[in-house]
N, C-alpha and C positions, 0 to 999 in steps of 0.2 A: 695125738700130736699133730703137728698142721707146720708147713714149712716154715723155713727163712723168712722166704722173699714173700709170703705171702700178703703184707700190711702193702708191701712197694707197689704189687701187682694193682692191689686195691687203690693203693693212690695215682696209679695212671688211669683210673678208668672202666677197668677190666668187673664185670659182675661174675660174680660166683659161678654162674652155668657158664660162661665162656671161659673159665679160666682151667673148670674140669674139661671142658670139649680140646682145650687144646693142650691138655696134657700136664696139669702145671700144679692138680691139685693135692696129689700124695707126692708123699718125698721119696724122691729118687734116691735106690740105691744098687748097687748092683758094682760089676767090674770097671772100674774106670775107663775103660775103652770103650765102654758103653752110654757113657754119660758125657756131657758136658755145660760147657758155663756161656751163658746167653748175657754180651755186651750192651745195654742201652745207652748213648749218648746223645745229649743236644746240647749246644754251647748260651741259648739265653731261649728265655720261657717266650718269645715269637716261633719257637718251631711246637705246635700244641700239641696236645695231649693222643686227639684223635691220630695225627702222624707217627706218633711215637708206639702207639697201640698196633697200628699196620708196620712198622716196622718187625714189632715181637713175633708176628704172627709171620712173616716170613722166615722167619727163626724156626720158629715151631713147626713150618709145612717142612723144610728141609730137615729139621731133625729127624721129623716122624718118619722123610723117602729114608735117609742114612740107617733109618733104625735107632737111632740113640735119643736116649733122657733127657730133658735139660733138665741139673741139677739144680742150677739157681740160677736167678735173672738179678741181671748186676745192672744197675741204673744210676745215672746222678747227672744234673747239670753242671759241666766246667770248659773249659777251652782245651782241644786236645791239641793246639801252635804255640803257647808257648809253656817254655820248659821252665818258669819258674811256677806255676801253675802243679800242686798237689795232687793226682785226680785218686785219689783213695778208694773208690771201687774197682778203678780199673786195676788196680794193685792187686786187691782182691782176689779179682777173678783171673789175674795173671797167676795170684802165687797158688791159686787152690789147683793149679795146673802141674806150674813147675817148682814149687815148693810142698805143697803139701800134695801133690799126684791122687787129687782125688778125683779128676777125670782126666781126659786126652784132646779133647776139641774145645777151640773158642770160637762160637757164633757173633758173627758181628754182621750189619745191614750193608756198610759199604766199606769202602778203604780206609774214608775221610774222617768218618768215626772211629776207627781205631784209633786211628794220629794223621795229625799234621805236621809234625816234623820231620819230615823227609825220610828219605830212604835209608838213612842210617839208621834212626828211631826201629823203623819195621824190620830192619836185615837182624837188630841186635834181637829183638824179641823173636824171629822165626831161630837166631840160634841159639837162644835159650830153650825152644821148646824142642828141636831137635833130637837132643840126647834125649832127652823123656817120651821121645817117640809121640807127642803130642805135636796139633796142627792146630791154623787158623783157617779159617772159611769163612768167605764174604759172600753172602747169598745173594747179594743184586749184581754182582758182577763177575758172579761164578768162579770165584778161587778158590784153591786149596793148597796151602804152602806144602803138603806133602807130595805133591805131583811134579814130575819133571822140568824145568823151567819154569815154573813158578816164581821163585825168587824174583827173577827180575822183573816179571811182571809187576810185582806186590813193590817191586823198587821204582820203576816207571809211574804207577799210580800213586804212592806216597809223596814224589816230587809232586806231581800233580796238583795234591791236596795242598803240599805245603804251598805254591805258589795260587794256589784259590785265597788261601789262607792272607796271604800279602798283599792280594790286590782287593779282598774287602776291606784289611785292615786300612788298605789308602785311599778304596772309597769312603771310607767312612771317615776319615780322618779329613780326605776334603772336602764329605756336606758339612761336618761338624766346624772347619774353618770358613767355608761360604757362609752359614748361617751366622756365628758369630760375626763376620765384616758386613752381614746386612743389620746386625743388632739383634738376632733373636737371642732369647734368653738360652742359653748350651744346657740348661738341667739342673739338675739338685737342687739344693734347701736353698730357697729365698729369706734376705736377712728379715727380723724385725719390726715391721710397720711397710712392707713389701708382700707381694704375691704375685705369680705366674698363672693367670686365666688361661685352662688349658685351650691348648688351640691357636692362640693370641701368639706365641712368642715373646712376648712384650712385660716387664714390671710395670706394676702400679702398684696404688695405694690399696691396703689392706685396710676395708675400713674399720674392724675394733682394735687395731694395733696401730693407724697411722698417727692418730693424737697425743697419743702416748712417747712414737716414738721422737715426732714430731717435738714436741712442746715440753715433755718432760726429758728428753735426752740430747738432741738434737739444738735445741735452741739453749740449754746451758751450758752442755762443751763450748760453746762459741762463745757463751759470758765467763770463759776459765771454769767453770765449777769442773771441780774432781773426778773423777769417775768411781771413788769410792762414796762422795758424796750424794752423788747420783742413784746410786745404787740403794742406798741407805733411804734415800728419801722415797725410791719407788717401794721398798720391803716396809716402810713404816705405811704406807696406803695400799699395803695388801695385794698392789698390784704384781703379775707374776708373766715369767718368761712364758713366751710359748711353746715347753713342756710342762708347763707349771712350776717351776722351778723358783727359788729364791736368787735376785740377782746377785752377782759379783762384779767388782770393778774391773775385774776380768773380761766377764761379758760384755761389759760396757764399750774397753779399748776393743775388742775382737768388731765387736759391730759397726763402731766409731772408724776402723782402720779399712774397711773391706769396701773397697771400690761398688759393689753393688749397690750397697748403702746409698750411692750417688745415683742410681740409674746407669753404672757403666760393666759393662762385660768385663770380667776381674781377668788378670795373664794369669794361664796356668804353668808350673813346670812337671812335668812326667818323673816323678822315681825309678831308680834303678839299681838295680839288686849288685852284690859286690861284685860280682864281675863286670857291671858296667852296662849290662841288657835292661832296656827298660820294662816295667813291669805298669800293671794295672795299678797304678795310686799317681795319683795328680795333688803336685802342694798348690795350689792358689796364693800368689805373690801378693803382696798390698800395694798391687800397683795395676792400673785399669789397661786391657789389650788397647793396642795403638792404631791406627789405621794406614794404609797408604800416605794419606795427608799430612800425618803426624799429630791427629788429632785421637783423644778418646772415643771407642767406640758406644755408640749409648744404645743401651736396650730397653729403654721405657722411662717412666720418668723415677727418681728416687726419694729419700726421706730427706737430703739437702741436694744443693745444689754440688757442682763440680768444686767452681770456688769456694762456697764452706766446708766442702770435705777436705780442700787442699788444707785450707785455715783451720782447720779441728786435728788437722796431723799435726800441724808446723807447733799447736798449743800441746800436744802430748806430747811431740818429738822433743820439745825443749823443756820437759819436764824428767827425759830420760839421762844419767847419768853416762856417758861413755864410761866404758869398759864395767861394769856391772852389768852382762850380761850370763843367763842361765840357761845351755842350750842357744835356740835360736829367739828367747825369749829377755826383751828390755826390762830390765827392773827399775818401776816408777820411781820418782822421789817426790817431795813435797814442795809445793808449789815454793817459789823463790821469797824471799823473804828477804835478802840483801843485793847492795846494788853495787858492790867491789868485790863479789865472790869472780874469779877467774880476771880479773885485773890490777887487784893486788898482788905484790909480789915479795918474798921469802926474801930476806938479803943475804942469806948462807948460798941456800943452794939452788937459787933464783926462781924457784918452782911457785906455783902457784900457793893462793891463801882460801883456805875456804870456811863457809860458816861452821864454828864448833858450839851453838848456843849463843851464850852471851860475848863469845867472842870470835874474831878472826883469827883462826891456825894455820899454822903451815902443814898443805898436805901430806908431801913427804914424810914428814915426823911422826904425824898422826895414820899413815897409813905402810909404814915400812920402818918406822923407829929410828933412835937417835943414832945408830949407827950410819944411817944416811943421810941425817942431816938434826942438829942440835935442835933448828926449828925456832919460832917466835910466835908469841900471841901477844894479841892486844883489844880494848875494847871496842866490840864492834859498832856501838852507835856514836862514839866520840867521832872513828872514823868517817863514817857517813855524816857526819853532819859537818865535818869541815872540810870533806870532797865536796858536796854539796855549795858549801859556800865559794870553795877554788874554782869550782867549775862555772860557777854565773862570774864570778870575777874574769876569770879567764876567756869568756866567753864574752862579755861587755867590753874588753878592750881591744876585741879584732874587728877590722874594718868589713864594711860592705861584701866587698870584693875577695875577704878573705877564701881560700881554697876549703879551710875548716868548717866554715858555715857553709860551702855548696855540700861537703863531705858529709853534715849532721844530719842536713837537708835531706838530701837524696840515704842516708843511711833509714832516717826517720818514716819516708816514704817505704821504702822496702821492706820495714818491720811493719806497717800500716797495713800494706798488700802484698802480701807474702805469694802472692796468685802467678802475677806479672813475673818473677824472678825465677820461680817452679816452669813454665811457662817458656821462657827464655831458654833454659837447659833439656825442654821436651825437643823443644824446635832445632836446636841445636845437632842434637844428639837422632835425630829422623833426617836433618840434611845430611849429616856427616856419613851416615846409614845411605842415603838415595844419591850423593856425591860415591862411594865405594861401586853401586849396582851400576852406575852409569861407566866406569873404568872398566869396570868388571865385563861392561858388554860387549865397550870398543874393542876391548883387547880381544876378546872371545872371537868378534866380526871378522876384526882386521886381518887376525893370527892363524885363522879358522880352523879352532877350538872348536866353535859349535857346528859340528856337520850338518849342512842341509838348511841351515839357516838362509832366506833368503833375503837380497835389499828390501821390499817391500816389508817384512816383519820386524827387520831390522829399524828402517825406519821408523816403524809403527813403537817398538819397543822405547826408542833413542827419546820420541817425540815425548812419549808418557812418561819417563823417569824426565827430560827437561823441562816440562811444566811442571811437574813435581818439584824439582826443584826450584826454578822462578818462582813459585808461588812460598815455599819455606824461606828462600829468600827477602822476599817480600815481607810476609810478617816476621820474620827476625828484626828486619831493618824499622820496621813501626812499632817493633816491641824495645830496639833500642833508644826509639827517640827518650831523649830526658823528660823526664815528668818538668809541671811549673813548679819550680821552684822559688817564684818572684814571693807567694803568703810567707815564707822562710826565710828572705835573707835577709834577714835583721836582727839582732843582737835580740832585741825586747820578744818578737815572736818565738826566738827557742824557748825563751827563758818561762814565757807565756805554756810551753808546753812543757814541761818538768812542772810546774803545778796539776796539770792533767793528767803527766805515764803514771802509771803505777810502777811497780818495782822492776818488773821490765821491761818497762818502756824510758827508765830512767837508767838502767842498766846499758841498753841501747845508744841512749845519747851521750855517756859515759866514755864509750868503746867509742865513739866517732871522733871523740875527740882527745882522746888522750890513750895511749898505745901499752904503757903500762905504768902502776903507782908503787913504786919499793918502796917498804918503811924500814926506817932505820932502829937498828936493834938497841934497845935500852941500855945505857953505859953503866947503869949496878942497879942494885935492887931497890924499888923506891925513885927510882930517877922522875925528876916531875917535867922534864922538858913538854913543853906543849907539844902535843900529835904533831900539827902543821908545819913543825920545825921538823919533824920524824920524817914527812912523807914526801919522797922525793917524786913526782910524775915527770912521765917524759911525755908531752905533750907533741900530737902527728905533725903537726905546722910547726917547723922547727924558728920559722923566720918572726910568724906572730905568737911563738912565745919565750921571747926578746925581754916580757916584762915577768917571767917567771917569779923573780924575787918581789917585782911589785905587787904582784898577785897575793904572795904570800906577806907582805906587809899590809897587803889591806885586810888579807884571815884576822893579822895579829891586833890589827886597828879594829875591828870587828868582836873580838874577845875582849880588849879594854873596855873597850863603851861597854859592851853584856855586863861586865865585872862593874863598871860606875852608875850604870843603869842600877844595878840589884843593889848596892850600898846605898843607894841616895833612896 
């Protein structure tokens, strides 16, 4: 028979002759007083193998002065700071102590490898092994919790550890935020048509994935195509993820949503465990880390630009249904196909109407039943097609200067460049952030809050948060200028583009100009009232639309002629 530990021994390193020379190679057995259990810890594979090997071995010289066995060598990589952190050998070789009393000593190298959570952690383990008449010994620092004042030693040193433990976790935490705000790449898996050249910090193009992601993914989200489409089309050309995987529209939105995508350093959030402590898992937000400036920070170049990634969300985001969410997961729906879904309205229960097929529903009815409301349908291309006609009607008879046509205008431009408005609410929301830090300091100065602060720093601070903000200032104020609106304000040029939106880009202009359209519920079954007679809109410019009913007498002038046109 041949030990436990002996595979463990072998994977640190250890050859056969040295593991017999230092006592390790028959299994120990004997009176538990005699024996004990050897702790090896490292918290990440930078402390090597050859360290971890001279550790044991000081293990081993001390057992051998003490006289005792080591029964088994307990190893494993974990974090001994924080407590939501598992460490299952050391459990181990705790319980083979004080549960199962198969020996009476536990060798450990130093305090820090026991634990880092302070002196509580170590006082509760020295009185667990108490009654068992069992001890711990830390060979590089010469303890032994059986010895006279011990205890506070081993409690003195654990604070130690734990506060080693804090001030790496913040060095580390502030090269990891320094390198992000200079743009290196922070780690992990690079998306799709992307790579991190080690050494570089920096994304680029991956060249057997940049074309692909480029030209077959990247340049059709931008032409609307689906991302189930997408996918479909890349699985019919065999080509495949980089796991080799078959695509999903899944994959598609996940790559399409992730700021790296862009060349930009993604915001992470830290998890935390129910009591609130945070723990080792980071979510990565779909939204790119920010800078001082209130700009994206970029770490190399990506598969689109900034602005087509903004425009490749604003085309998914309006494809997602509010409130059909699963988890923290949007449930897609299919591209739009009508242009009065969410401006028509229900005359019962004034709710919205939306596409049910071939017709327009009331959602309520259809999504919570008659008890909430009786509900109305109608057919849905009748209605589009004599919106359509109300809407150039109504639109040809406001003037120049109308408020309606700057409204269409500038609405039209905003659906055009979705960039500029995203853009507006970053800068915004980083002044109103860099306005907070700059109260925050006078008060701090003035009140002296901050001890030890001196004018000169203070200065120095006041100056850097007020060019920060002049400067946010600044471009807010150039981001509000108005776009030209002079190609737009004319009756013929709107009308000039509702030949060119699509479904929502007609939707769009819809919404700019009329706030909402109730249709009236059919007075018996069979009623042949014309739609136009039905649809009441409340048009935004309440002044120029004065000629509501003229509007609708020219709908109805418009259906005769159709109706003498087709007889003749």
């Amino acid at each position: 028979m041949e030990r436990d530990d002996l595979a463990t021994l072998r994977a640190m390193g250890f050859k056969d002759a040295e593991i017999k020379a230092l006592g390790l190679w028959d299994i120990a057995i004997g009176d538990p007083a005699d024996l004990a259990e050897a702790y090896i810890r490292r918290s990440k594979k930078k402390d090597t193998l050859s360290t971890l090997r001279e550790h044991l071995r000081d293990l081993c010289r001390k057992a051998k002065e003490e006289g005792k066995r080591i029964r088994h060598v307990w190893f494993e990589q974990r974090s001994a700071s924080k407590a939501y952190v598992r460490r299952e050998e050391f459990e181990k070789a705790t319980g083979a102590i004080i549960e199962d009393g198969k020996s009476k000593t536990l060798y450990v190298w130093r305090t820090d490898r026991l634990s880092r959570r302070g002196m509580g952690a170590v006082d509760r383990l020295i009185d667990e092994m108490e009654p068992k008449g069992a001890r711990i010994v830390v060979t590089s620092e010469g303890l032994d919790s059986s010895l006279p004042g011990m205890r506070m030693v081993f409690g003195i040193l654990a604070d130690r550890a734990r506060e080693e433990a804090k001030s790496i976790a913040e060095r580390t935490k502030i090269g990891g935020d320094a390198h992000k705000a200079e743009g290196r790449w922070p780690g992990g898996v690079t998306p799709y048509g992307l790579e991190c050249v080690k050494g570089s910090g920096k994304l680029s193009h991956q060249a057997d994935e940049y074309p692909t992601a480029r030209k077959l993914i990247a340049e059709r989200l931008l032409k609307y195509v689906t991302p189930a489409d997408i996918a479909d089309d890349l699985n019919r050309r065999r080509i495949r993820t980089r796991k080799g995987k078959m695509w999903r529209a899944q994959t598609i939105l996940h790559l399409a949503q992730s700021p790296s995508w862009a060349g930009l350093i993604p915001d992470r959030e830290r998890a935390a465990d129910e009591n609130g402590t945070p723990i080792d898992k980071w979510y990565r937000r779909a939204q790119p880390l920010m800078g001082a400036d209130g700009h994206p920070i970029k770490a190399g170049v990506g598969v689109v630009t900034f602005a087509e990634w903004q425009k490749i969300n604003k085309i998914i985001s309006g494809r997602a249904r509010p409130g059909t969410t699963i988890g923290d997961k949007t449930r897609g729906v299919r591209k739009p196909v009508t242009i009065m879904t969410g401006t028509l309205r229900c005359p019962h229960c004034k709710g919205p109407m939306g596409n049910g097929g071939a017709n327009y529903r009331c959602v309520a009815r259809t999504n919570q039943g008659p008890s909430v409301c009786i509900g109305v349908a109608t057919t849905r291309s009748r209605v589009d097609n004599v919106m359509e006609t109300m809407w150039r009607n109504h639109i040809l008879s406001l003037s120049p200067e109308s408020p309606t046509i700057h409204t269409i205008a500038r609405e039209w431009l905003a659906y055009e460049d979705p960039t500029k408005e995203a853009r507006k609410q970053q800068v915004t929301a980083a002044l109103d952030n860099a306005l907070a830090r700059q109260l925050k300091l006078n008060k701090e100065y003035f009140l002296g809050v901050s001890a030890g602060m001196d004018e000169e720093t203070f200065e120095n601070l006041r100056r850097d948060v007020s060019n920060q903000i002049d400067g946010l200032k600044g471009e807010l104020a150039e981001l509000g200028k108005g776009a030209d609106l002079t190609p737009l304000q004319n009756s013929e040029s709107l009308i000039a583009l509702w030949e060119v939106a699509g479904v929502e880009g007609r939707r769009a202009l819809i919404r700019a100009a009329v706030k909402e359209v109730t249709i009236l519920p059919a007075r018996y079954k069979g009623d042949r009232t014309p739609i136009e007679k039905r649809l009441k809109p409340q048009w935004r410019d309440k002044h120029d639309a004065r000629d509501v009913d003229a509007a609708l007498a020219a709908v109805e002038r418009s259906r005769v002629r159709r109706q003498m046109a087709e007889a003749a």
